[in-house]
C-alpha positions in Angstrom: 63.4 43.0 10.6 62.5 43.6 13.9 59.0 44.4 13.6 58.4 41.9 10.8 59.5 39.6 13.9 56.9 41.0 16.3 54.0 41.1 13.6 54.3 37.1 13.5 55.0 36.7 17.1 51.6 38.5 17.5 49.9 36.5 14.7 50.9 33.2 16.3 49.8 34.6 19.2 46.1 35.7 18.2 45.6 32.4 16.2 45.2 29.8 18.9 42.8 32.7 20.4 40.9 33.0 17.3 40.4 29.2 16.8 38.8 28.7 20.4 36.5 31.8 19.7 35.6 30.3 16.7 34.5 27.6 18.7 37.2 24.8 17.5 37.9 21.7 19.1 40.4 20.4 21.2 43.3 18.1 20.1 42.7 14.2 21.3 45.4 14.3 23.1 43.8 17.0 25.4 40.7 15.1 26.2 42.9 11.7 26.7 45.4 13.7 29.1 42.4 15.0 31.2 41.0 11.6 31.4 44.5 10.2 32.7 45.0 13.8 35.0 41.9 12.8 36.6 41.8 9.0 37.3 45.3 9.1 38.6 45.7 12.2 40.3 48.1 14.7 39.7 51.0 13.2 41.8 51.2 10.1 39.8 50.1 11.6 36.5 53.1 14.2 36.8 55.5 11.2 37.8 54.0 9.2 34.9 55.7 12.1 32.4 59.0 12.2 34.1 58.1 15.1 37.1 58.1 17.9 34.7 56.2 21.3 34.9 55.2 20.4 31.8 53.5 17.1 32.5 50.3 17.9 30.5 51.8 19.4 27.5 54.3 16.2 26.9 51.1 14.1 27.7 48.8 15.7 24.8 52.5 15.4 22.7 52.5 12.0 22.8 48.6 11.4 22.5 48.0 13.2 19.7 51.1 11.2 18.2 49.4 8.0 18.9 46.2 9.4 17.4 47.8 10.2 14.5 49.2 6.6 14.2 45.5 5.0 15.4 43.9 7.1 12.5 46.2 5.7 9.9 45.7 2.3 11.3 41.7 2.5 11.2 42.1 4.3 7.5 44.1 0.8 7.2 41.6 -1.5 8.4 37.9 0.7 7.2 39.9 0.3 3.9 40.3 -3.8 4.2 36.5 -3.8 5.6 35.2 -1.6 2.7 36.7 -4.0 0.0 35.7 -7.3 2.0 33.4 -9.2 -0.2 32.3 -11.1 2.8 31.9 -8.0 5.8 27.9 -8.7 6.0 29.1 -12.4 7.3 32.1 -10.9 9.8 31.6 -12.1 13.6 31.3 -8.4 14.6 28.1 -7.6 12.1 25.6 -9.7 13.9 22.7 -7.7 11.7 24.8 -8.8 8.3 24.9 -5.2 7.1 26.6 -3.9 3.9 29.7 -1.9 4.8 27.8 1.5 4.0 24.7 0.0 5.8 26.8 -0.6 9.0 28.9 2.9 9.3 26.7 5.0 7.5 23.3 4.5 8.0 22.3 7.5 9.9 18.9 8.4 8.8 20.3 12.2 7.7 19.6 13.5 3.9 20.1 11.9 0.7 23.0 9.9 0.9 23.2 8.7 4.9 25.8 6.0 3.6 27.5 8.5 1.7 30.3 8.7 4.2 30.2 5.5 5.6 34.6 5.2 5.3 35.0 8.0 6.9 32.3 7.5 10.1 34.7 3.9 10.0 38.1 5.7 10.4 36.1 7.9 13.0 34.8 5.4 15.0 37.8 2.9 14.9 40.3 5.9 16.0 38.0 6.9 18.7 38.2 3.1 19.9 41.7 2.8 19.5 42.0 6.1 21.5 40.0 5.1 24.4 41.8 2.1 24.9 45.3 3.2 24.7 44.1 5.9 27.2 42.9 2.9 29.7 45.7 1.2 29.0 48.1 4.1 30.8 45.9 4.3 33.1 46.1 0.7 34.1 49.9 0.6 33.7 50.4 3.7 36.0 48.0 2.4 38.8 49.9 -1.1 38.4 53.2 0.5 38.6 52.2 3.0 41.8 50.9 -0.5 43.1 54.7 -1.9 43.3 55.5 0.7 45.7 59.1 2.6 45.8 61.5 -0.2 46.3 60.4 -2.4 43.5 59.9 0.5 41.1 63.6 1.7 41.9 64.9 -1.9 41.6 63.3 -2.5 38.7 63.5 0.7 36.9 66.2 2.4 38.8 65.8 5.6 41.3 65.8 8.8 38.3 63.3 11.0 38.1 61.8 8.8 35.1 61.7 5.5 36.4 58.0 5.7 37.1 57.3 6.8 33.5 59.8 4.2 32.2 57.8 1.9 34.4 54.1 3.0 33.1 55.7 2.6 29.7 56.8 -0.8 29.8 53.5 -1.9 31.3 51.6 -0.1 28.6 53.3 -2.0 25.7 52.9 -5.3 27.3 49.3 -5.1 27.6 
């Protein structure tokens, strides 16, 4: 039992090594957490996640969580769009293209519109993503903005009041 025990510690081990040889990509959440790491320093992004160690990790937890709900969203919406009888006359198609004409014209192979849903869902999570990562920006500079005695009369004096702070802002913008 033991060694079973050791032979898939080790193989959970080697995988994440094996993915980034293969050249794999990183989660969302990774690229959104360096984005926030960067534009807000790492004092206030740390205090943003509640002054862990572990800042970044519960950072890419919860942005890969919201990815997951901005991709069902966009499959939502690319979904309404790709059924709309009238999406060459929508205020955002200023060029009247067909649904397949608009997300899939790419000028490659056969069939360029051939994935034209899918470069939809891709292009509306990527949007949705960029803008819930400005949003936490803006709510964490907003929040270090009210200094120390309205944050802790606001939000109280834990460790979490700046996070609680950042995550009221973000909702209400």
């Amino acid at each position: 039992m033991r060694y079973l025990r050791t032979i898939v510690l080790v193989a959970a081990l080697a995988a994440p090594s094996a993915a980034l040889a293969a050249g794999t990509t990183t989660s969302p959440g990774n690229a959104s957490c360096k984005a926030q790491q960067t534009a807000l320093g790492a004092v206030v992004f740390k205090s943003t996640y509640g002054n862990q160690s572990n800042a970044f990790g519960k950072c890419v937890v919860k942005a890969n969580a919201a990815n997951q709900l901005a991709a069902a969203n966009a499959a939502k919406t690319c979904k309404a769009q790709q059924a709309d009888t009238n999406f060459a006359n929508a205020a955002t198609n200023p060029n009247h293209l067909t649904f397949n004409a608009f997300y899939g014209a790419n000028g490659k192979g056969k069939s360029a519109d051939a994935n034209a849903y899918g470069k939809c869902v891709s292009t509306t999570t990527s949007q949705s993503d960029a803008h819930t990562t400005a949003a936490i920006i803006s709510a964490a500079k907003a929040c270090k903005a009210l200094g120390k005695a309205a944050l802790a009369t606001t939000y109280g004096s834990t460790k979490h009041a700046f996070g609680d702070c950042v995550s009221k802002t973000t909702k209400t913008t």
